[in-house]
Every structure is written in structure tokens, then in C-alpha cells.
C-alpha positions as CSV (number, residue, x, y, z in Angstrom):
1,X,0.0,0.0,0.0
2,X,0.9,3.5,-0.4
3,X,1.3,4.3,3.4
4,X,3.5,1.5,3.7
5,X,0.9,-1.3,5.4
6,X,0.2,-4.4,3.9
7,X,-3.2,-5.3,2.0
8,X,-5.7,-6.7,4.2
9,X,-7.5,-9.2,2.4
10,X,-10.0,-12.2,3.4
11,X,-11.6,-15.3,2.4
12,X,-15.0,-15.5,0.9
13,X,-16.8,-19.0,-0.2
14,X,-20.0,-19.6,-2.2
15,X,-22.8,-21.6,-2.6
16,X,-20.9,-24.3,-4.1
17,X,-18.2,-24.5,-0.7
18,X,-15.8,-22.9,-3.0
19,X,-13.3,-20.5,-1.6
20,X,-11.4,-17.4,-2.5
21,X,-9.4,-14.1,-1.7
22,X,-11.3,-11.3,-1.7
23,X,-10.0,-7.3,-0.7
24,X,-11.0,-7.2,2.5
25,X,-11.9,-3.4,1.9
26,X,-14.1,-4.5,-1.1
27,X,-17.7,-5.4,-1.0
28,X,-17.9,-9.3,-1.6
29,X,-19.0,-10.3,-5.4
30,X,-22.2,-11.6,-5.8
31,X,-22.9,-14.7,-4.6
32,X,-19.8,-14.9,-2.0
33,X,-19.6,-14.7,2.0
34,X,-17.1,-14.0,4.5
35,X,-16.0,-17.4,5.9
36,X,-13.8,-15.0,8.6
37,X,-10.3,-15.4,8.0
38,X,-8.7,-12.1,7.0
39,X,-5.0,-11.4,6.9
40,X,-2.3,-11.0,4.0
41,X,-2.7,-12.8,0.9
42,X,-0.6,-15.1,1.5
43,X,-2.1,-16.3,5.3
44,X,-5.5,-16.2,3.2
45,X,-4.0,-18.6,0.8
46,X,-2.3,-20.8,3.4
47,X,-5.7,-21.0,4.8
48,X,-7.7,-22.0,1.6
49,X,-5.1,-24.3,1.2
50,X,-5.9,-26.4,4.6
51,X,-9.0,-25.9,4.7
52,X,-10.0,-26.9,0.8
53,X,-9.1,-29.9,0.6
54,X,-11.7,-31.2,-2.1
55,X,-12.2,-29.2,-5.1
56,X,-15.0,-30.7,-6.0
57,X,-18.1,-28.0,-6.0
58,X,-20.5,-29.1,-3.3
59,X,-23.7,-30.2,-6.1
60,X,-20.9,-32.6,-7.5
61,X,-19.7,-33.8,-4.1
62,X,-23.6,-34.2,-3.7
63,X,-24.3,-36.2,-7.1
64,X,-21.2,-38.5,-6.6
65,X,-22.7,-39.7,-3.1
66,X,-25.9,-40.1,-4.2
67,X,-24.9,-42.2,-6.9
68,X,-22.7,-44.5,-4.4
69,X,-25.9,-44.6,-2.1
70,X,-28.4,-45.6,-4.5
């Protein structure tokens, strides 16, 4: 930043248990909620990064269990 601080930013998730890094003095896109972590991009992306662990959107994850079950 111009002031010399770091970029604040956080990480948002939709619908679909998807997650992202957002500018934490941005309004979140469409779609997208805080999930509460906030911090540098980098401890944002550490944090997807343990957290995340299946890519898979959530109706997929859904669909693929449903078709084990039936």
C-alpha cells in the first residue's frame, strides 16, 4: 500500500463451498460470503489451502454420493 501497510485481504466462499481471496476493503462479489479469516494474501492462501481440501463443487460432491448410495 501506499502508506507502507500491507493489504488486508480475506476469504470468501459460495454456494458451491468454494473458496477465494477477496480485498477485504471491497464489498464481496455476488454470490460470495465472508468465511472470517482475514490477513495478507498469503495467510489467506495458506488458509484456503488447509482448509479446501476437495475441489469438487459441493452439487458434484452431492451427485457423486448419491450415486454410491443408490
Amino acid at each position: 500500500m501506499a502508506d507502507g501497510r500491507e493489504a488486508q485481504f480475506k476469504v470468501v466462499v459460495n454456494h458451491e463451498e468454494q473458496y477465494s481471496v477477496w480485498a477485504a476493503d471491497r464489498p464481496n462479489p455476488a454470490g460470495w460470503t465472508d468465511e472470517g479469516t482475514t490477513g495478507s494474501k498469503q495467510d489467506c492462501v495458506q488458509h484456503i489451502e488447509q482448509v479446501w481440501t476437495d475441489l469438487r463443487p459441493r452439487s458434484l460432491r452431492d451427485r457423486m454420493a448419491a450415486a454410491v448410495d443408490a
